[in-house]
N, C-alpha and C positions, 0 to 999 in steps of 0.2 A: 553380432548382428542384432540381438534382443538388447542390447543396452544401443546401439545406433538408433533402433527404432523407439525404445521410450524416451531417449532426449528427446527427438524428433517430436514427440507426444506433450511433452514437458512442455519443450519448449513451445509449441502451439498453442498450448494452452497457457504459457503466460505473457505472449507477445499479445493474446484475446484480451489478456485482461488489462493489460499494462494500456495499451490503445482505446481501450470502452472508457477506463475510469479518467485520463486525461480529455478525452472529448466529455464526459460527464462532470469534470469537475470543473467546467466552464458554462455551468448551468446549474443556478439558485433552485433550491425547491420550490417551487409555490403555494400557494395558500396557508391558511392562519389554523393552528392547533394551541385553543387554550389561552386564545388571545395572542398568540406570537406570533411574530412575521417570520415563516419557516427559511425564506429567502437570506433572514440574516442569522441564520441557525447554520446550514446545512446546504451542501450542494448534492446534489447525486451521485460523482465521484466516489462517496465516502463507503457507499453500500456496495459498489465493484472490489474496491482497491485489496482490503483486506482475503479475496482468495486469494491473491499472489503468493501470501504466505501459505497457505495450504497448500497451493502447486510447490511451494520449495522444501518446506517440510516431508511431503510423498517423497521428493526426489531424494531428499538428503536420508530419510528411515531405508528407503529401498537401497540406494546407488553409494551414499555416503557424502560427504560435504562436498569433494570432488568435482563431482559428477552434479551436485546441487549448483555449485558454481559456474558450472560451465549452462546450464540452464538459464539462469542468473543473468549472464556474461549474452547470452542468448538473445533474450528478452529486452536485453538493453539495447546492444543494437538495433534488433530490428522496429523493436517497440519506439524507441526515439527516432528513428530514419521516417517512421511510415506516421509518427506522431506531427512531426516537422511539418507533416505535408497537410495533417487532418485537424492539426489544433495549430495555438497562436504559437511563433519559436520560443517567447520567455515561458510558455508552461511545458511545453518539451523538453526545455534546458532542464527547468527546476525538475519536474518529472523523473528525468533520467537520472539527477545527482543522489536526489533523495533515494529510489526505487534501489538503485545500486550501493549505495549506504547503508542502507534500512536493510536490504535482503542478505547483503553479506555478514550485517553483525548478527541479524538470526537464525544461519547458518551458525555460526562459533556457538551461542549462547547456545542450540538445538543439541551442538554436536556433542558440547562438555556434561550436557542435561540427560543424553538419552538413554543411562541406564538406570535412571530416576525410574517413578512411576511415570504412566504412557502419556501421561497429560502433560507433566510441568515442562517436558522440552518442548511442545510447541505452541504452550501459551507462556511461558517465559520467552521464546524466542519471537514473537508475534510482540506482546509486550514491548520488548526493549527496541526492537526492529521500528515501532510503530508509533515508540518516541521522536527517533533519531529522524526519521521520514515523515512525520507530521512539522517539526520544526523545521527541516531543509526545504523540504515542498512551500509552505504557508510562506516562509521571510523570502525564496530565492521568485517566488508566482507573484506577490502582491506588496511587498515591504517597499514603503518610499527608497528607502536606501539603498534596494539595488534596483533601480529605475534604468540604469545603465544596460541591462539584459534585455528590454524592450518597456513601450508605454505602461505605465501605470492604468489598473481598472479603477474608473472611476466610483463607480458601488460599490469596491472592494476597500479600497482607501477610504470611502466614508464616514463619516462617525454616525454612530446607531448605538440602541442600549444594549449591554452586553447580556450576548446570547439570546437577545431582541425580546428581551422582559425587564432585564433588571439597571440599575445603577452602579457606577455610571456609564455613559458612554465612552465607547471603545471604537476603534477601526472594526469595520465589519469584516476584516479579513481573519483577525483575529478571535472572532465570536466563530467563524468557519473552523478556523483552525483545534479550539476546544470541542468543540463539535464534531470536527473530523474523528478528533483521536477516541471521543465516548463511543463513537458509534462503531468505528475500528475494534475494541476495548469485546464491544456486546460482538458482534459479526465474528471475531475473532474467537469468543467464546463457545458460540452456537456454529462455527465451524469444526470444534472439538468432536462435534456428533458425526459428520462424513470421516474424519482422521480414525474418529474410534473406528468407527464400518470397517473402514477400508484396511485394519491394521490387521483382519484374519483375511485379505487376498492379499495383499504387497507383503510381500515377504522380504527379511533385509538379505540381502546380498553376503557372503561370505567376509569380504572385504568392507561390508559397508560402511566402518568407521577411518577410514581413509579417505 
């Protein structure tokens, strides 16, 4: 009954996040820091996305990878069903392939980490996760080459300086995409402080490395 109701919790909590950062990641930041155009820097998106892993990480120290997966597994569905309807279909596609590529390899990397110190399984698994899911999301949302999954953005296809300061130019979905993963990189970091918190109330599970 107590492991029914913290999926249930889990998973609430990453279908919130999964649906906020795909409706945010179809909006540029605005305004200029430092002389750049933060528009061709960074979308909003980027500052949601990285709880995800924090929600799978909790589930996978408490419950075990399991039990993370099926949260995971969760998330996907309903986060892509209910994304389909709030965002455009090609960032729901990529969303969903990336989100479930990305979370299941930082599940493995979390699981073979976690008798490390408390830290390196869930920034190693955040890390690698946030490689695999920066690259899937960016090429499968914005890449000429797969146009086929829906219209191309035309701001995103643009050429702009890269990281909207330097040379040369670049596709500005691209200067997103580096930008996503630095700021994933820091958020992922500064999320190490609720993980540390929360690892004298979550307690892991007997079982939990299964």
């Amino acid at each position: 009954m107590r492991l029914t109701r913290h999926i249930f919790i889990y998973s609430l909590l990453m279908t919130t996040v999964v649906v906020a950062s795909n409706i945010l990641v179809q909006f540029p930041l605005s305004g200029q820091l430092a002389g750049i155009q933060l528009g061709d820097l960074l979308t909003y998106g980027a500052f949601t996305y990285p709880v995800a892993f924090l929600v799978t990480d909790l589930t996978n120290r408490q419950f075990g990878p399991s039990t993370a997966r099926k949260v995971v597994f969760v998330g996907f569905l309903v986060g892509v069903t209910i994304s389909l309807v709030t965002s455009q279909p090609r960032i729901a596609i990529a969303s969903g392939s990336a989100y479930l590529v990305g979370q299941l390899l930082d599940i493995t990397v979390f699981n073979r980490l976690r008798q490390k110190s408390w830290w390196k399984a869930p920034l190693a698994g955040s890390l690698f996760g946030s490689v695999l899911d920066t690259v899937i999301f960016f090429s499968l949302s914005f890449a000429p080459f797969f146009g086929f999954i829906g219209p191309n953005d035309d701001f995103a296809v643009s050429w702009a300086p890269m990281l909207g300061a330097f040379s040369p130019d670049i596709p500005r979905w691209i200067s997103w995409a580096i930008g996503d993963f630095t700021v994933k990189m820091l958020v992922g970091m500064v999320m190490l402080l609720p993980y540390g918190a929360m690892m004298t109330v979550i307690k892991p599970y007997p079982a939990a490395r299964t």
